[in-house]
ChimeraX commands (.cxc) that place a marker at each C-alpha (Angstrom):
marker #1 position 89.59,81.45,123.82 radius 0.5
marker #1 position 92.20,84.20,124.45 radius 0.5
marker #1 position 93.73,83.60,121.40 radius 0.5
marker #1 position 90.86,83.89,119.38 radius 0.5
marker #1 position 90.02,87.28,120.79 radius 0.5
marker #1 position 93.34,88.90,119.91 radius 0.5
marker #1 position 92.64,87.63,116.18 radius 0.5
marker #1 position 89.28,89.17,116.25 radius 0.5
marker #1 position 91.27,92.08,117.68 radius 0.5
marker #1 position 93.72,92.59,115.34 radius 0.5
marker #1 position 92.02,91.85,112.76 radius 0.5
marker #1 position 89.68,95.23,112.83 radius 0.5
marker #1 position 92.97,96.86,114.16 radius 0.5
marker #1 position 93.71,100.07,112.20 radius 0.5
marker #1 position 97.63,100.60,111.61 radius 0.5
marker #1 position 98.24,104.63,112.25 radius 0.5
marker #1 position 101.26,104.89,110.02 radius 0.5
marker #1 position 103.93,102.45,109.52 radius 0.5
marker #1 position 107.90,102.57,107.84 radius 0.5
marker #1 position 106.13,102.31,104.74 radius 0.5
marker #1 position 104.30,105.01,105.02 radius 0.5
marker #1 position 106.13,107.76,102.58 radius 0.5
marker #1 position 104.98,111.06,104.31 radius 0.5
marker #1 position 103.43,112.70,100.76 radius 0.5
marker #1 position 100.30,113.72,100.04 radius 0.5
marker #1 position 98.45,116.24,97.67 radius 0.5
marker #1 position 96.52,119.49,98.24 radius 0.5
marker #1 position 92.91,118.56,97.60 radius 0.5
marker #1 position 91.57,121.60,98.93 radius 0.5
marker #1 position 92.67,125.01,100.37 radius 0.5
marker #1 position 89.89,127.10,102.86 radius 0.5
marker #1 position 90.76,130.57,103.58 radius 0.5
marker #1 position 89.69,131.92,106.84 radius 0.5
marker #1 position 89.51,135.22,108.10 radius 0.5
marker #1 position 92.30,134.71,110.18 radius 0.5
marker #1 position 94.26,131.98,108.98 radius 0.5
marker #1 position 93.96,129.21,105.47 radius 0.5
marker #1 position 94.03,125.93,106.18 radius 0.5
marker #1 position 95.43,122.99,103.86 radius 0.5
marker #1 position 93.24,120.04,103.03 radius 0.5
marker #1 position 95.51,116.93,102.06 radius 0.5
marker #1 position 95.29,113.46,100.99 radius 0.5
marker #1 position 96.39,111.41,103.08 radius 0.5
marker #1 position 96.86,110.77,107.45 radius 0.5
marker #1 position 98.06,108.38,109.57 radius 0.5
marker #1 position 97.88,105.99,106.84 radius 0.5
marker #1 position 101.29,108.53,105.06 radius 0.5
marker #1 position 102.48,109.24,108.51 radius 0.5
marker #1 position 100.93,113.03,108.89 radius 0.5
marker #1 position 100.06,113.35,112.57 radius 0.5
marker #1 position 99.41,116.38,114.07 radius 0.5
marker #1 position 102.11,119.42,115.26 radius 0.5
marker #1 position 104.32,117.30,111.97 radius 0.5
marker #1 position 105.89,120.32,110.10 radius 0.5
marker #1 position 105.52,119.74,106.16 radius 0.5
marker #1 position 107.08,121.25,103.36 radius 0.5
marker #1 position 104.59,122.39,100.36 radius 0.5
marker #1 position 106.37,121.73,97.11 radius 0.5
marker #1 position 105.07,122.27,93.48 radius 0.5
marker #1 position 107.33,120.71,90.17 radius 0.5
marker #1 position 109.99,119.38,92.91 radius 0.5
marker #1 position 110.84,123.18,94.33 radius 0.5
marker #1 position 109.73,123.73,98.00 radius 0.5
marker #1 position 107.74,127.44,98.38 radius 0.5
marker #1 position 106.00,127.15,101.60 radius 0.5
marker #1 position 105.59,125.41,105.24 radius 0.5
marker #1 position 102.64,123.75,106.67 radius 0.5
marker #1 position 101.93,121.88,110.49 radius 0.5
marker #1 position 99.72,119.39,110.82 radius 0.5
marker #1 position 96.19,120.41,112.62 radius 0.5
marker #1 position 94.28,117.34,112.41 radius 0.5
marker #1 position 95.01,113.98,110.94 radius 0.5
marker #1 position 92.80,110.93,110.81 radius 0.5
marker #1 position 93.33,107.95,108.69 radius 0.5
marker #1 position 93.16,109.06,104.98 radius 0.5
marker #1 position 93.34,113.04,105.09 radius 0.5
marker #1 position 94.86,115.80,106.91 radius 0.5
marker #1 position 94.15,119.52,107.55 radius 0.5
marker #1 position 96.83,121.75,107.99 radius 0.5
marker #1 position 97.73,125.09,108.63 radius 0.5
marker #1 position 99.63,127.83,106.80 radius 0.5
marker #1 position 102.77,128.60,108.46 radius 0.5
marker #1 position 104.60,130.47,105.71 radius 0.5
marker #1 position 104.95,131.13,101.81 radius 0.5
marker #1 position 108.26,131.95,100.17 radius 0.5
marker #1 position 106.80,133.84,97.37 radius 0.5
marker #1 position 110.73,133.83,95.36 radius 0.5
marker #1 position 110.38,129.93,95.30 radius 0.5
marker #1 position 107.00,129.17,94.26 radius 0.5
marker #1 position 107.44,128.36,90.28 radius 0.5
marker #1 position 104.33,130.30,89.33 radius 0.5
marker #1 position 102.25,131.36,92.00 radius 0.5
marker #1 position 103.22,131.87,96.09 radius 0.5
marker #1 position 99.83,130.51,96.97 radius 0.5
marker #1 position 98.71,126.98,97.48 radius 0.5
marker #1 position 96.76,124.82,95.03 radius 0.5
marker #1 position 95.38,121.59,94.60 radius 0.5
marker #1 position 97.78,119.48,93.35 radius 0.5
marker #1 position 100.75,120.46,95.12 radius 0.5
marker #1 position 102.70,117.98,97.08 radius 0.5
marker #1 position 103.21,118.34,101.27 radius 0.5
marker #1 position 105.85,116.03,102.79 radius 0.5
marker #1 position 106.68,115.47,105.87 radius 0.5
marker #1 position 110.19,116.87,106.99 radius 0.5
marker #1 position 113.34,114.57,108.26 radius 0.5
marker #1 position 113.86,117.50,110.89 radius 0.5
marker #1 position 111.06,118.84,112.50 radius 0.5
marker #1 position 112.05,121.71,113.70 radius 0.5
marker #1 position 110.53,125.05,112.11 radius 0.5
marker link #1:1,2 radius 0.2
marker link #1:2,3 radius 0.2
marker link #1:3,4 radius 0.2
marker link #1:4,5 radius 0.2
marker link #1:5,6 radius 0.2
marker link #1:6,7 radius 0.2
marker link #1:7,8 radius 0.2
marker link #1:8,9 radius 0.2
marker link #1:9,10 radius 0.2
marker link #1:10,11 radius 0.2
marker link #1:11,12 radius 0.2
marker link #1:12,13 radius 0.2
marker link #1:13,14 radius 0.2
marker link #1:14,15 radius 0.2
marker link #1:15,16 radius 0.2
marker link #1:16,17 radius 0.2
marker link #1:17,18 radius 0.2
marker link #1:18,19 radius 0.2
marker link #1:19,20 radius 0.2
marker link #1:20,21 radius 0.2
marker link #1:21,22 radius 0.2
marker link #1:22,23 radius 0.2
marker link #1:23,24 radius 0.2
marker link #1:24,25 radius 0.2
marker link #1:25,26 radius 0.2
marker link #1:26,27 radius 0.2
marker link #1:27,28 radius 0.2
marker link #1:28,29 radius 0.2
marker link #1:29,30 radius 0.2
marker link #1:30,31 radius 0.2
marker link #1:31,32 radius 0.2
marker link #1:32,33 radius 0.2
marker link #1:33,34 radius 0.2
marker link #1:34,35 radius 0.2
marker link #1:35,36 radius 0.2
marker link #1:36,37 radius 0.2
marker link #1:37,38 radius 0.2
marker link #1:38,39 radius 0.2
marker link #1:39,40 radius 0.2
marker link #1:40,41 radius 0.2
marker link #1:41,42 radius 0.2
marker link #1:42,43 radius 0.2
marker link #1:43,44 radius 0.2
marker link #1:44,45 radius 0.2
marker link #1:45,46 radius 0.2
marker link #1:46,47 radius 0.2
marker link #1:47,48 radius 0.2
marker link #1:48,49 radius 0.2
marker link #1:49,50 radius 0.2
marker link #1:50,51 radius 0.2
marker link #1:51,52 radius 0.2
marker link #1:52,53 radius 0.2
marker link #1:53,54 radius 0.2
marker link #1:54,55 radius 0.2
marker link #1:55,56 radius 0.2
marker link #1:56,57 radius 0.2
marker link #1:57,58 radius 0.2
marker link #1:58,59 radius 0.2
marker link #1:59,60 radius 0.2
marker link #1:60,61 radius 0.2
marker link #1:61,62 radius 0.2
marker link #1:62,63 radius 0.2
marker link #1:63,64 radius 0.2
marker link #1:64,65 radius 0.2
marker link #1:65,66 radius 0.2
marker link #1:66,67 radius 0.2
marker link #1:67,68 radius 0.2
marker link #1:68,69 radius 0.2
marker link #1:69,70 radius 0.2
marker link #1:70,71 radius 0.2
marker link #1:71,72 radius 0.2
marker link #1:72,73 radius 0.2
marker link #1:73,74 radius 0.2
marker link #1:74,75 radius 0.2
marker link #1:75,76 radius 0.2
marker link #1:76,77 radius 0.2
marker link #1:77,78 radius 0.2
marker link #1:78,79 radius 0.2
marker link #1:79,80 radius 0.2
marker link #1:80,81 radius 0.2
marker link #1:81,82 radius 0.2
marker link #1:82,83 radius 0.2
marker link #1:83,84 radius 0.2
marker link #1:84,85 radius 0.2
marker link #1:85,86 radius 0.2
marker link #1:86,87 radius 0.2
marker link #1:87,88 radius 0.2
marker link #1:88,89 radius 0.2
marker link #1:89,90 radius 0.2
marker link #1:90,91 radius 0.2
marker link #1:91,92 radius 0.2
marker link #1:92,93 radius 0.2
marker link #1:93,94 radius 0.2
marker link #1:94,95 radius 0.2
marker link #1:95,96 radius 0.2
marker link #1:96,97 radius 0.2
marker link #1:97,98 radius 0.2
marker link #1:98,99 radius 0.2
marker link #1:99,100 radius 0.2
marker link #1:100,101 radius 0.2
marker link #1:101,102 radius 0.2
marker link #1:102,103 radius 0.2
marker link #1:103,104 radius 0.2
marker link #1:104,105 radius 0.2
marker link #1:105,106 radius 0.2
marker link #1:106,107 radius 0.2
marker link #1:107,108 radius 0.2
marker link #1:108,109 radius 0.2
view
C-alpha cells in the first residue's frame, strides 16, 4: 500500500528546475511602474529562474542590462530592472519583447 502511494505521489509531483534546465527565457512583456519596470519572462522553475537569481538581459548575443528574479512559478517569471547599459544595447537601452534573460554562473551583482 505504501508503495502505491509514493507512485500516486510522484506521479502529480512537479519538478522545480532540474540540470537540464538551461536558465533562458524571452521577454514577453515589460510593465512600467511609477517607481520601478518589471520584466515579464517565459519561463520559471521549469528554466531554473527562482527568485533573488540575478539575470543578464541580452539582445543579438550582446548583454545591455541586469535583471533579479521577483517571482517565479513554473512556466514564467517577473523580474525587476536592476540596470541598463545604454553603450551595449545594439539599438535601443530599453527592454523589449523578444530579448533573451539568462541566468548568471556567478550571482553576485
Amino acid at each position: 500500500m505504501l508503495i502505491l502511494s509514493v507512485a500516486a505521489f510522484a506521479a502529480g509531483a512537479v519538478v522545480l528546475g532540474s540540470a537540464e534546465a538551461d536558465g533562458k527565457g524571452s521577454v514577453v512583456h515589460v510593465l512600467a511602474g511609477r517607481d520601478a519596470d518589471l520584466v515579464v519572462v517565459t519561463g520559471g522553475h521549469d528554466r531554473g529562474f527562482r527568485p533573488g537569481a540575478v539575470c543578464t538581459v541580452s539582445r543579438d548575443g550582446h548583454p545591455f542590462g541586469t535583471v533579479v528574479i521577483a517571482e517565479s512559478v513554473r512556466s514564467r517569471s517577473v523580474a525587476l530592472i536592476l540596470s541598463l547599459d545604454p553603450l551595449a544595447a545594439s539599438s535601443s537601452p530599453r527592454i523589449q519583447p523578444g530579448d533573451v534573460v539568462s541566468t548568471r554562473a556567478n550571482p553576485r551583482i
